[in-house]
C-alpha positions in Angstrom: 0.0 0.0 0.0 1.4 3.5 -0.8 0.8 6.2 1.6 0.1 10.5 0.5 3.5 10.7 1.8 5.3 8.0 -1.3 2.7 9.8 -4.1 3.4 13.5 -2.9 5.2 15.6 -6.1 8.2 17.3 -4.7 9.2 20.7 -5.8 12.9 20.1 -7.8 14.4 23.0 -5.8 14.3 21.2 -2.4 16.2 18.2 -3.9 14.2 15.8 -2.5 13.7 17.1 1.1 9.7 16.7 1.3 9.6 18.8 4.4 11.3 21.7 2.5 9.0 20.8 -0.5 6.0 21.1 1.6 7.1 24.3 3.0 8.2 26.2 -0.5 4.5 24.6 -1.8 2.4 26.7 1.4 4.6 29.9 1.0 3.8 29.7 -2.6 0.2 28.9 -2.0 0.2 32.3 0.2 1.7 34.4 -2.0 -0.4 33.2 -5.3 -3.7 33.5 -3.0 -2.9 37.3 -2.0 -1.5 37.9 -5.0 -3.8 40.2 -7.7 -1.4 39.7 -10.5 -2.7 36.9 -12.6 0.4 35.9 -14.7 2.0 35.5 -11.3 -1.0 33.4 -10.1 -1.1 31.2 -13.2 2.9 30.6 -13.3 3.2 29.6 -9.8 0.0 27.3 -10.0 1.7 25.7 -12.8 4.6 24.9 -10.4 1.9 23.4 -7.9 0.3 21.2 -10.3 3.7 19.9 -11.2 3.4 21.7 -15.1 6.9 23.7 -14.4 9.1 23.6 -12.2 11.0 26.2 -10.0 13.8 26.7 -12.1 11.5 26.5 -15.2 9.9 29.9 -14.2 12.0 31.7 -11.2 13.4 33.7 -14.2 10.3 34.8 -15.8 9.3 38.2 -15.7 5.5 37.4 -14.5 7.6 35.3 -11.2 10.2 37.8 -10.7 7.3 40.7 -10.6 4.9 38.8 -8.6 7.1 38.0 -5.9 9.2 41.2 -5.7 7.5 43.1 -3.2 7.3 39.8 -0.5 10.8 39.3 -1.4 11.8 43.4 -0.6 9.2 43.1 2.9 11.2 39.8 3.9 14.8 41.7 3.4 13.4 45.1 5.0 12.4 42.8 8.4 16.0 40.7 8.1 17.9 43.5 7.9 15.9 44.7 10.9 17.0 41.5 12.9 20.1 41.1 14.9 22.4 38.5 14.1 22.0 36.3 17.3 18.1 36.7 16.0 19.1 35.7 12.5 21.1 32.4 14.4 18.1 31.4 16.2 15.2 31.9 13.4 17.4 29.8 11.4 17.8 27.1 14.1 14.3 27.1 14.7 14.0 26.1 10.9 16.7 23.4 10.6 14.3 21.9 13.8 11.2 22.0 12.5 12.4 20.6 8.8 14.3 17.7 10.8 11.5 16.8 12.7 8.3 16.8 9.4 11.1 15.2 7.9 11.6 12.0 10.3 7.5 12.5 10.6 7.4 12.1 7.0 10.0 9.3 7.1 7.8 6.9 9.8 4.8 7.7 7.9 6.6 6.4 4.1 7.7 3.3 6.5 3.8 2.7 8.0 
C-alpha cells in the first residue's frame, strides 16, 4: 500500500527534502492567493500542479514581478534583525524541517 507521503510531487528546488517541499508549496500557496497579478497566479500554479518547475519559471518576468514586493518586505524585516536573531530563526527552521522530515520518514515506512 502507498501512503500520500510516497505519491506526494516534490518541488525540484528542495532536492528531494519533502519537508522543504512542503514548505516552499504553502509559501507559494500564500503568495499566489494574495496575489492580484494573474500571470503570477497562473505561473506559480503551474509549479503546484507539477506543469513547471521552480527553475522552469523563477526567471520569468511574471515570477520575478509577482514575488518582488514579498521578497523586498522579507529583506526590509532581516535586515531589521540582529544576528543572534538571524542564528536562532534559522535554528528554529533546521528543527522544524528535521523533525516533518523524520514525521514524514515513519509515515513512508507505516
Amino acid at each position: 500500500m502507498t501512503t500520500p507521503d510516497q505519491n506526494e510531487h516534490t518541488l525540484d528546488v528542495a532536492r528531494g527534502n519533502k519537508a522543504l517541499s512542503r514548505h516552499l508549496k504553502k509559501s507559494l500557496e500564500l503568495l499566489r492567493d494574495r496575489s492580484d497579478n494573474d500571470d503570477f497566479r497562473r505561473v506559480v500554479d503551474d509549479v503546484l500542479n507539477g506543469r513547471a518547475s521552480m527553475r522552469d519559471v523563477y526567471t520569468t518576468p511574471a515570477f520575478a514581478t509577482g514575488i518582488e514586493p514579498g521578497v523586498k518586505k522579507f529583506a526590509e524585516r532581516w535586515d531589521e534583525l540582529s544576528q543572534e536573531e538571524r542564528d536562532r530563526l534559522a535554528e528554529e527552521g533546521r528543527q522544524t524541517f528535521d523533525v516533518e522530515n523524520e514525521r514524514i520518514q515513519r509515515n513512508s515506512h507505516a
